[in-house]
N, C-alpha and C positions, 0 to 999 in steps of 0.2 A: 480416459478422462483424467486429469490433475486438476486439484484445487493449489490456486494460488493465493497465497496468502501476503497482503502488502502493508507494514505499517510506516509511516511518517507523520510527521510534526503537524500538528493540527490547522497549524498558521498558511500551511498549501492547500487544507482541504478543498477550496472554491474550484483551484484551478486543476488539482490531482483529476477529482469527480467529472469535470468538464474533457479532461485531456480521453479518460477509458470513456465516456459517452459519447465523444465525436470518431473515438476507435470504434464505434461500437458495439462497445461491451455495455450492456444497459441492466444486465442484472448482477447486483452487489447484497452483501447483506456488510452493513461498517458498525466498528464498535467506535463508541465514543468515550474521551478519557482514559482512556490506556495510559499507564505511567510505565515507563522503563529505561533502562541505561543502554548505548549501544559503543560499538567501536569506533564510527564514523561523526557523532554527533555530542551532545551536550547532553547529561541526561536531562529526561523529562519527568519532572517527580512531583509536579503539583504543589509542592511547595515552597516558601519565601526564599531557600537555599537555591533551588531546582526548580522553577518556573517553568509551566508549561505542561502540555498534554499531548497527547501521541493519537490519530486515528488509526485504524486498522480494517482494511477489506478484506472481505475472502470473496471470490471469482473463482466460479465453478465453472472450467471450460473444456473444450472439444481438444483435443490434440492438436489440430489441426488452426486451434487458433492462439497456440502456445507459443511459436515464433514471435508475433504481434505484439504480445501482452510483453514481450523482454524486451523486446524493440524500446516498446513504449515508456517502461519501467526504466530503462537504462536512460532515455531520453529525459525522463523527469529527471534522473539523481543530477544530470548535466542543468539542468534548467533552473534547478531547487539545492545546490551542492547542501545548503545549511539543515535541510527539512528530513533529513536521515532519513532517507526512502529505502526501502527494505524489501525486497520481491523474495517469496520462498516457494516454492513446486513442490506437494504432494500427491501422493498417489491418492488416487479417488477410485471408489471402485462403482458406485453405482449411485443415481440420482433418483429416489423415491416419492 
């Protein structure tokens, strides 16, 4: 199992959430308000300098449904260039 871990720009959340539930991947747990700088984008610091907010999913998936999820991820960063999409694969060892 790997947990993927995705964060982007708050402003695609409607369509990100939409894009993994018609994959369907229907279980997420997303943080809200995440600030951070990245390489690809503007940072997102929540304040007057730095406007704006970051979401962030983690997606607890099967091996087998890890091709999909980069498919899909690569396909947003194309869709969203602005929205800093970020896909990261850790190792998961067990789901309790």
């Amino acid at each position: 199992m790997k947990m993927v871990f995705v964060v982007y720009s708050q402003v695609a959340d409607y369509d990100i959430i939409n894009e993994f539930k018609h994959a369907g991947i229907k279980g997420y747990t997303k943080f809200e308000k995440a600030c951070g700088e990245g390489l690809e984008s503007e940072p997102k610091l929540h304040t007057h300098t730095w406007p704006g907010e970051n979401n962030v999913l983690f997606l607890a998936l099967d091996n087998s449904a890890l091709t999909s999820v980069i498919d899909l991820i690569r396909k947003l960063k194309e869709k969203h260039p602005r929205a800093g999409i970020k896909g990261f694969i850790l190792p998961m060892e067990e789901i309790i």
